[in-house]
C-alpha positions in Angstrom: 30.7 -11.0 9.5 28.0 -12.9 11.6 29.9 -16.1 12.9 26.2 -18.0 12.4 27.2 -17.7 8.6 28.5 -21.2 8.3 30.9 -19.8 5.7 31.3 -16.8 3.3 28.2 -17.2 1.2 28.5 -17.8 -2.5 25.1 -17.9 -3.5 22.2 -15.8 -2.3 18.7 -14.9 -3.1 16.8 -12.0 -1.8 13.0 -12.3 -1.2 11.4 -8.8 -1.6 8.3 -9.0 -4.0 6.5 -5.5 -3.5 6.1 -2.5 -5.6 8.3 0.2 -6.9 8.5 2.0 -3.8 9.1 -0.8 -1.4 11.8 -2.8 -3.5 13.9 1.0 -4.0 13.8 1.1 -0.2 15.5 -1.7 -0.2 18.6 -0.3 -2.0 20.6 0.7 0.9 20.1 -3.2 2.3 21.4 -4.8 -0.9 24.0 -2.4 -1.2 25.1 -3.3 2.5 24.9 -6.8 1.4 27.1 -6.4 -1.7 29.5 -4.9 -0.2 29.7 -7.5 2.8 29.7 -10.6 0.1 31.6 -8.7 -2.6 32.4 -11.9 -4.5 28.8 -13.5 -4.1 25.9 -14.4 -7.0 23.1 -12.3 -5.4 19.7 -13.1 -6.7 16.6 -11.1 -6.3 12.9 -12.9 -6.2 10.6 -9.9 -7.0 7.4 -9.4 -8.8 7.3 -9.3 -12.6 7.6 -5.5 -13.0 11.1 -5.5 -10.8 13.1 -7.4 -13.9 13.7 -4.0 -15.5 14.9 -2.4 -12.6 17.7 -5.5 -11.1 18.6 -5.5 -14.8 19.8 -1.5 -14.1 20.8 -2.7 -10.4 23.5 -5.0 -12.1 25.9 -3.5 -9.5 23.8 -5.0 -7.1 21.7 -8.0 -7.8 22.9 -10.2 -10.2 20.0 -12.2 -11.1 16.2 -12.2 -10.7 13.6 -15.0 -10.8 9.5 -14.0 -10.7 7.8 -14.5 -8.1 4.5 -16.2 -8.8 2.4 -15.0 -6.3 0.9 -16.1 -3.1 -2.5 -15.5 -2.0 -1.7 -13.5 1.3 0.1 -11.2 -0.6 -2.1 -8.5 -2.4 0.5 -6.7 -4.1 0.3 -9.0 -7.5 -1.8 -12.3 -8.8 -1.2 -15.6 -7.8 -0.6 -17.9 -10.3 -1.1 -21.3 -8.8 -0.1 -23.2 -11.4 3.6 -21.7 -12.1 4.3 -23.2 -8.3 6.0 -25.7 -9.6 8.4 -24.4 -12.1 9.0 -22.1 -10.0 10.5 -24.0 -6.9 11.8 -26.2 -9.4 14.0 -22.7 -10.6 15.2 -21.9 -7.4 16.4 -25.1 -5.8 18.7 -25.6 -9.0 20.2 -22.8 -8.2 21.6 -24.8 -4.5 21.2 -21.1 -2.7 23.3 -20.8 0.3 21.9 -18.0 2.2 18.1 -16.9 1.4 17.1 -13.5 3.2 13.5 -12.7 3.5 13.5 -8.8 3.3 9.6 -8.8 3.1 8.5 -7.6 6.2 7.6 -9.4 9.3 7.8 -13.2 8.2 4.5 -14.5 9.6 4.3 -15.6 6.1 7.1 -15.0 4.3 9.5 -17.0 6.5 7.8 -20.6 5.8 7.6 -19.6 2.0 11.8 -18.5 1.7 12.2 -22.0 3.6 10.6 -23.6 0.9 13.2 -22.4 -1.6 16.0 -25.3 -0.5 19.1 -23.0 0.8 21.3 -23.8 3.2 20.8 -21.0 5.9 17.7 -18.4 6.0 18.3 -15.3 7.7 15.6 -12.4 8.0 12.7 -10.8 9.9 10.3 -12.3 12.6 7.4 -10.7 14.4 6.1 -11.9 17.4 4.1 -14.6 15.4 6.2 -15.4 13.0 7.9 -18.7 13.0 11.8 -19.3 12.3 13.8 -22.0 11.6 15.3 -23.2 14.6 18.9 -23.7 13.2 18.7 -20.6 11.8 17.2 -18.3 14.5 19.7 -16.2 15.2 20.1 -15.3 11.8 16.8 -13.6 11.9 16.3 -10.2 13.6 13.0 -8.8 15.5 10.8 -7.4 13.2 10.8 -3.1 13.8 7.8 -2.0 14.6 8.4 1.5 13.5 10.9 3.6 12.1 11.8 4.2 8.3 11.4 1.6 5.6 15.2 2.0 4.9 16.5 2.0 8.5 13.7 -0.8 9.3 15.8 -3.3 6.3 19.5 -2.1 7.6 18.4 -3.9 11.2 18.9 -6.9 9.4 21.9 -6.0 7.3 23.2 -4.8 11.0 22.5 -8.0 12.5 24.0 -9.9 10.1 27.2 -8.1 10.6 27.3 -6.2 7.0 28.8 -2.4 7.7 26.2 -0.2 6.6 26.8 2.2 2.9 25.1 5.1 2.8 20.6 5.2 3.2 20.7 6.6 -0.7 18.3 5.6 -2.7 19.3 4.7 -6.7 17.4 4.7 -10.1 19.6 4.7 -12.6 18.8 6.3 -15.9 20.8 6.3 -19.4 21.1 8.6 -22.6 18.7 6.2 -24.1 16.0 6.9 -21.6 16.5 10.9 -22.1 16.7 10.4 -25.8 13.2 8.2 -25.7 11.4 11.3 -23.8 12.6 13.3 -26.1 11.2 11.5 -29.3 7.8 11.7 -26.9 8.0 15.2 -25.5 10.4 17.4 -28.1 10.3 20.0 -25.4 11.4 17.8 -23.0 15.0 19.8 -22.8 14.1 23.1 -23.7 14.8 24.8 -20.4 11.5 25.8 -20.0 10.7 24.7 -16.7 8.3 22.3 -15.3 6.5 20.3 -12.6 5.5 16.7 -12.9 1.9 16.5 -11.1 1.2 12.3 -10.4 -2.3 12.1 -9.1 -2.2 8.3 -9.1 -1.7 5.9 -6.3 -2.3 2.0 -5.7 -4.7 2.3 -3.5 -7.8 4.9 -3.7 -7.4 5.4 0.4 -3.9 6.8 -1.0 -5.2 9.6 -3.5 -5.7 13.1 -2.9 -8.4 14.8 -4.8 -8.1 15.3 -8.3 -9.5 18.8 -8.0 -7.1 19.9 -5.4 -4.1 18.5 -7.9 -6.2 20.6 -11.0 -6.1 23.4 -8.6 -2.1 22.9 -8.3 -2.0 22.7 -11.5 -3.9 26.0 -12.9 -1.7 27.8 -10.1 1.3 26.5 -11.2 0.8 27.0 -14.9 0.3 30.9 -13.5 3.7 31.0 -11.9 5.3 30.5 -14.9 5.4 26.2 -15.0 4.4 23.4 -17.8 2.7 21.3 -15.8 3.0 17.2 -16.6 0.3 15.1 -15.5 1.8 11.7 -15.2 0.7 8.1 -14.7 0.3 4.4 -15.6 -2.1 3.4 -18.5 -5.1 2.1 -15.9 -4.7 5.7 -14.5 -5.6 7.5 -17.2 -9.5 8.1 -16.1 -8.4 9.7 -12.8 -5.5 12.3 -15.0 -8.2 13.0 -17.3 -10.3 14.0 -14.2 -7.2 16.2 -13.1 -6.8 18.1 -16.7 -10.9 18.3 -16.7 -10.3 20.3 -13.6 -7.7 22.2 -14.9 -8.5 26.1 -16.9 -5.1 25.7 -18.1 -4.2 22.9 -20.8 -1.3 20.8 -19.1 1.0 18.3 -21.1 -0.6 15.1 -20.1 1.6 12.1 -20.7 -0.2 9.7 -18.5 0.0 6.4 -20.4 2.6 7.4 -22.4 5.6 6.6 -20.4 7.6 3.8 -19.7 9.4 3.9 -16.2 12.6 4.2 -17.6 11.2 7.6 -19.3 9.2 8.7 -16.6 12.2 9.0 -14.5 14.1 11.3 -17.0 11.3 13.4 -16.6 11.3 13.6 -13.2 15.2 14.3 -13.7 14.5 17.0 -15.5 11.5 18.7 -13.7 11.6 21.6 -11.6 9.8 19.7 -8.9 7.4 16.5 -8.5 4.0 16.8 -6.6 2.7 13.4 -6.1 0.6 10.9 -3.6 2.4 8.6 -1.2 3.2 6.3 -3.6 6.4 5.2 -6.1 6.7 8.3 -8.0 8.4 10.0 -4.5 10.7 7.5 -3.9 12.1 7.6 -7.9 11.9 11.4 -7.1 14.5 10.9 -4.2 16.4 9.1 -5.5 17.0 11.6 -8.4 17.3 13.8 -6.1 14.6 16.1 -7.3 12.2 18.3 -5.1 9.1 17.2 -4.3 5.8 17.6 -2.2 3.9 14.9 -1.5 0.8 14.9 -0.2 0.4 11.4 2.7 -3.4 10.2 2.8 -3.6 7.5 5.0 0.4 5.9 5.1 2.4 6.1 7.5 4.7 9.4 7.2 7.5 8.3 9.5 7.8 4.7 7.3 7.7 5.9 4.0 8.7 9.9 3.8 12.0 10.8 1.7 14.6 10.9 4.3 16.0 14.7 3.2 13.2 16.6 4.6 14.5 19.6 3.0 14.2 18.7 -0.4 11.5 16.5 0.4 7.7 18.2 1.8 5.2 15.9 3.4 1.9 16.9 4.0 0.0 14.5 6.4 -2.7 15.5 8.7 -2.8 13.3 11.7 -6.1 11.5 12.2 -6.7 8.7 14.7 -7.3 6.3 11.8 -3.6 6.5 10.6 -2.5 4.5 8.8 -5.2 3.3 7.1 -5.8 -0.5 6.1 -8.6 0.1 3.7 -8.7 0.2 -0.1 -11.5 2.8 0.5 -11.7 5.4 3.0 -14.9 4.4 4.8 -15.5 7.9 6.2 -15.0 11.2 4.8 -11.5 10.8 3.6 -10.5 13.4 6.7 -6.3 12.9 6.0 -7.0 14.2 2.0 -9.8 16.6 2.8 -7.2 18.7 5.4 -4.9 19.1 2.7 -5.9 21.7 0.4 -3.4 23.4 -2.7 -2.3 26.6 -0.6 -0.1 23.9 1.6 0.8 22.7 -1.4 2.4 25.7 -3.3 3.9 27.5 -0.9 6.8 25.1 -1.3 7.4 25.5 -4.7 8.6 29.2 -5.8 7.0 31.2 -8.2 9.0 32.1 -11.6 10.1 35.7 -12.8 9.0 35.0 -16.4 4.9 35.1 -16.3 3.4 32.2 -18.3 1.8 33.9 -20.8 5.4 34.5 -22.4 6.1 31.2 -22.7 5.4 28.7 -25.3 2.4 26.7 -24.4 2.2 22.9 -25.4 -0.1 22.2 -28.5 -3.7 21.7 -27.6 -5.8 19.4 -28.8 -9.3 18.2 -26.9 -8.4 20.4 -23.9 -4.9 19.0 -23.7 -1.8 19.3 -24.4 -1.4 16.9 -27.2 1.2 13.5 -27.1 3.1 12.0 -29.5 3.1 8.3 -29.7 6.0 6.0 -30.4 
């Protein structure tokens, strides 16, 4: 261990409030971390969404308090007024350690200082300021390299032997048995590929026509194709099934993550965005081709490039730091669906043998719970 460590840590709380793709990027980090303080009380702050998944992480996290918010952070609201409580939550917990596994800690360091533990340990950038009693429990901020190996620098540095880059989602016969009750088919061996046109960020999303395109050539190889995504998505997957001549199965707004990741478990393959869906996707270990408009490849690409395709087309411009592509959208336009398919094989049993999904309004119709 890090002789800095005063003593063996009994109590510590993770910062890391980002979205589903960052905070399962972080896996390999807090599995380090478990294993180096086996017998500790490890707490996660995260953003609301991340309860559900620590709860399934119990082999890892322990505990999880929500984050409130902070205005230089655009990932979720702040809420101003829950400051308070908030603070008040985490100093009664008399933290030992708190790691700030954010990023580069121009901000994030004076926030986790603010949260009353005995020793901080994390990131700093060039700017970022550390606490000087602390400072060398804090490790230079990478500049580049993978999300995952950019977090083990700090596990590394902290002395923690390193287990494995693996990313985890853990699912359970409950989540198999709730897709089921929504998509009967679900396990009938008919196969099929999950098609998640959504993203965070609109710089993010390739077209929905080129994804429609996919789509009506996928359904010709012999796939269902499931059009997937959050309930505020559901205007750009109508767009996609618009697109489409053949009726997909669209469940967007239907799923719960839980269930969306048995059917990612079960699919054939996943074509997505840069964007959550691929990182669930790898860590089921399913294939996948996604399609990288504006991120950065080399940060955020599945590590197992053979299971895992990314299209990117270099442009000057990458990566982006707009909401909205403020040209022509060059990185989604040199994509097209021919770079696409070629990765995913084409089936011996023609489509038109196999049961289609009920139609209703031009797609495949849902049923609700």
């Amino acid at each position: 261990m890090n002789s800095s460590i005063e003593e063996t840590p009994q109590r510590i709380v993770v910062f890391r409030a980002l979205m589903l793709g960052d905070v399962l990027c972080a896996v390999p980090a807090l599995r380090a971390l478990r294993a180096g303080y086996p017998s500790a009380e490890i707490t996660l702050v995260g953003l609301p969404w991340a309860r559900a998944l620590v709860h399934r992480l119990s082999h890892l996290i322990d505990d999880f308090i929500v984050f409130p918010g902070h205005p230089a952070f655009p990932e979720g609201e702040c809420n101003v007024r829950a400051w308070p409580d908030f603070l008040a939550q985490v100093h009664a917990r008399r933290f030992d350690l708190a790691i700030q596994l954010h990023g580069s800690g121009v901000i994030a360091n004076p926030l986790v200082s603010t949260f009353g533990a005995r020793q901080l340990a994390g990131f700093a950038g060039p700017d970022a300021w550390v606490p000087p009693d602390d400072s060398d429990l804090f490790c230079p901020w990478p500049e580049s390299g993978h999300e995952i190996e950019r977090l083990l620098r700090l596990t590394d540095h902290l002395g923690l032997p390193r287990q494995g880059t693996a990313l985890e989602f853990p699912l359970d016969d409950g989540d198999r048995q709730q897709l089921q009750a929504l998509w009967p088919d679900a396990r009938s061996g008919r196969p099929y590929v999950c098609v998640h046109a959504g993203a965070q960020l609109p710089s993010r999303r390739w077209h929905p026509r080129r994804f429609a395109e996919v789509g009506d050539a996928l359904a010709e190889r012999g796939y269902t194709v499931v059009l997937t995504g959050s309930q505020a998505e559901t205007g750009l997957v109508g767009d996609v099934a618009a697109c489409m001549q053949h009726a997909p199965l669209n469940l967007c707004g239907h799923t719960t993550l839980w269930t969306l990741g048995a059917l990612i478990e079960g699919a054939a393959a996943v074509v997505c965005n840069d964007t959550g869906v691929s990182h669930v996707a790898a860590a089921l270990g399913k294939d996948s081709v996604v399609i990288s408009c504006g991120s950065d490849p080399t940060r955020w690409a599945p590590l197992d490039r053979a299971r895992h395709r990314v299209l990117a087309h270099a442009v000057p411009c990458r990566p982006c730091k707009h909401v909205n592509c403020p040209t022509a959208h060059e990185c989604a336009n040199a994509v097209d669906a021919a770079q696409v398919l070629r990765w995913i094989p084409t089936l011996r049993v023609r489509s038109a043998r196999m049961a289609s999904p009920s139609v209703a309004g031009g797609a495949a119709s849902v049923a609700t719970a």
